[in-house]
C-alpha positions in Angstrom: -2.8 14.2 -3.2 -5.7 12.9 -5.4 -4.3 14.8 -8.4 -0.4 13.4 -7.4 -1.8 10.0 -7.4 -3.9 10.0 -11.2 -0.7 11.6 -12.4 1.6 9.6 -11.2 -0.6 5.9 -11.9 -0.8 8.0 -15.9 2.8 8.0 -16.2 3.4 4.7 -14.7 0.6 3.5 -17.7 2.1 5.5 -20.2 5.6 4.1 -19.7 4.8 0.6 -19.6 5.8 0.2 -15.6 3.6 -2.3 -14.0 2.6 -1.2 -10.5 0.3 -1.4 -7.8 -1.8 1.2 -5.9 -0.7 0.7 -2.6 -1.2 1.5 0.7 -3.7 3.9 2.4 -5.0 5.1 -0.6 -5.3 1.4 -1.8 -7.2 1.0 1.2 -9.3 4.3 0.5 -10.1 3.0 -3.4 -11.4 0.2 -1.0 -13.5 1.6 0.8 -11.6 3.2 3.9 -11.5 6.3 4.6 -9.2 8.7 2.6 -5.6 8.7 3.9 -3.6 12.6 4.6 -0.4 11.9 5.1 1.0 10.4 1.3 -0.1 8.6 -1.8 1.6 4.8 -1.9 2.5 2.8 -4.8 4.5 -0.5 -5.5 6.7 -1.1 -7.9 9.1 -4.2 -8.9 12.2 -4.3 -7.2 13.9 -4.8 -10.6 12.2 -2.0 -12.4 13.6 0.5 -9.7 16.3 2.5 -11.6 13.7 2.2 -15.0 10.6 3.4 -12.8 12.7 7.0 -11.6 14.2 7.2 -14.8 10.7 7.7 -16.0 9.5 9.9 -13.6 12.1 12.0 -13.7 11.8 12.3 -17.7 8.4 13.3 -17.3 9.5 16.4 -15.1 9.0 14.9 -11.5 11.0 15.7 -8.7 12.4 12.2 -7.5 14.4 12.1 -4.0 16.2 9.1 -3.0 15.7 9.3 0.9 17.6 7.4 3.5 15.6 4.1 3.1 16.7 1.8 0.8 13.3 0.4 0.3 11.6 2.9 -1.7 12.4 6.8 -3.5 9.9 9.6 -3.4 8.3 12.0 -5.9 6.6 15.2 -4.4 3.6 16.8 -7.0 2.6 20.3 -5.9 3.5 19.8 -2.3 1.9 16.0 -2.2 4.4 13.3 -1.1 4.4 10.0 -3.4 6.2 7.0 -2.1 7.2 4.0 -4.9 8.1 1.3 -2.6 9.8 -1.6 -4.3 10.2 -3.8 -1.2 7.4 -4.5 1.3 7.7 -5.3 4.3 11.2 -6.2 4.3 10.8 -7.8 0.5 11.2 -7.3 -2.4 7.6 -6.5 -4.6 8.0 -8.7 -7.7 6.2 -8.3 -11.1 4.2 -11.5 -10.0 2.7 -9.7 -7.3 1.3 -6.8 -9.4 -0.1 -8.5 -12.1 -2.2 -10.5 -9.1 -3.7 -7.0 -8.2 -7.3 -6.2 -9.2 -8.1 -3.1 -11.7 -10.2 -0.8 -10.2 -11.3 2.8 -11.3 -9.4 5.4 -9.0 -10.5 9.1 -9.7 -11.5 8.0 -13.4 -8.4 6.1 -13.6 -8.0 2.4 -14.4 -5.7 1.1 -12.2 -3.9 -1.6 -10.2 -4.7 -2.1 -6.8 -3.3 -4.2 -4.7 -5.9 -6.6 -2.7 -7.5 -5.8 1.2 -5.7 -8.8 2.3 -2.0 -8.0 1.5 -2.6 -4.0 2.2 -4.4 -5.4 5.8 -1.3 -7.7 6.5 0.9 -5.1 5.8 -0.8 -2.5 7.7 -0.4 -5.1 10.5 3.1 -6.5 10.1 4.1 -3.2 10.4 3.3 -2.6 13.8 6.3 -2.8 16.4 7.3 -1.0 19.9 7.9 2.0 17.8 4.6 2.6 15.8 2.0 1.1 17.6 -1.0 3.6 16.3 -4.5 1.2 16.0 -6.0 4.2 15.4 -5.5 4.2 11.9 -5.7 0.9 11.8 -9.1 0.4 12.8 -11.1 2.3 10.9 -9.5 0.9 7.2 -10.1 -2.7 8.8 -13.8 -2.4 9.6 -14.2 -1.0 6.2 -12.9 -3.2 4.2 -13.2 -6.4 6.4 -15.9 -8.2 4.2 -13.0 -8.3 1.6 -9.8 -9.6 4.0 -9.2 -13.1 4.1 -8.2 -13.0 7.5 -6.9 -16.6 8.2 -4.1 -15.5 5.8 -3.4 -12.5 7.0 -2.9 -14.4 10.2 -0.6 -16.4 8.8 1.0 -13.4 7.5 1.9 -12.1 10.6 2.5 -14.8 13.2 5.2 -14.0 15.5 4.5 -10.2 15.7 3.6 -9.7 18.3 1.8 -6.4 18.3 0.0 -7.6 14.8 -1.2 -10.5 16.7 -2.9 -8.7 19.7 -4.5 -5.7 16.8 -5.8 -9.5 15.4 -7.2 -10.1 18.8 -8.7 -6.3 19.8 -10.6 -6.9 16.2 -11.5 -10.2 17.1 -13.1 -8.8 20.3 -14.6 -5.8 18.9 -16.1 -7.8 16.3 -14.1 -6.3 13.0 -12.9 -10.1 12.8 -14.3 -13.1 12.8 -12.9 -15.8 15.1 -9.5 -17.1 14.1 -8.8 -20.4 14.6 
């Protein structure tokens, strides 16, 4: 996946994209530990159609899956998801210019901040994928760099994001949010 990820972040640089590291492997170039399931980036909603033109020039296999909030590339058998809407909006160009550079496997990249990946880690959360176990881990490692009065804000009135607020209140991930 790391190889899938440098590869993909180079062609995004090459071809002028702008775009975010996202996700757990933003998380992971973070500090938290390494994610196995896919590598994660955002795009612009309105660079969508120019962002798999470009991959797909470059000889990557691009699948539009049923979602219609991101398209997938697969490298060697690794699964890369460009999501261009996050958590039920669109990503804008705004958004990824606010994301901090940081060397990823010797490449200079965009990743998006602890903050935004932790509130979207936690606005995800619903009857149907509940797992804290994944959760945990990524916020105690990067919790020195979460502002985590916004991310409360971020997800009032989810329910489940507000009781993972509380168990890493408790466990003492969190400070104590007013």
């Amino acid at each position: 996946m790391r190889e899938a990820l440098k590869l993909v972040a180079v062609a995004f640089k090459d071809g002028g994209i702008p775009f975010a590291l996202a996700g757990g492997y933003a998380l992971w170039a973070r500090g938290a530990p390494e994610p196995h399931h896919d590598v994660d980036f955002a795009v612009a909603e309105a660079d969508r159609e120019r962002t798999a033109e470009l991959l797909s020039e470059r000889g990557l296999d691009v699948a539009d899956p049923p979602e219609d909030w991101l398209f997938k590339i697969f490298v060697d058998g690794a699964m890369v998801d460009v999501l261009f809407r996050l958590n039920n909006r669109p990503v804008t160009r705004e958004e990824l210019t606010g994301a901090g550079e940081l060397e990823v496997e010797s490449v200079q990249m965009p990743v998006l901040g602890a903050t935004a990946l932790i509130g979207a880690k936690l606005a995800a959360l619903d009857e149907r994928s509940c797992d804290l176990g994944r959760i945990l881990p990524a916020a105690r490692a990067v919790r020195e760099q979460v502002d985590w009065e916004q991310v409360a804000a971020d997800v009032a009135g989810n329910d489940f994001a507000e009781v993972a607020l509380i168990l890493l209140e408790r466990l003492g991930v969190v400070p104590r949010l007013s």
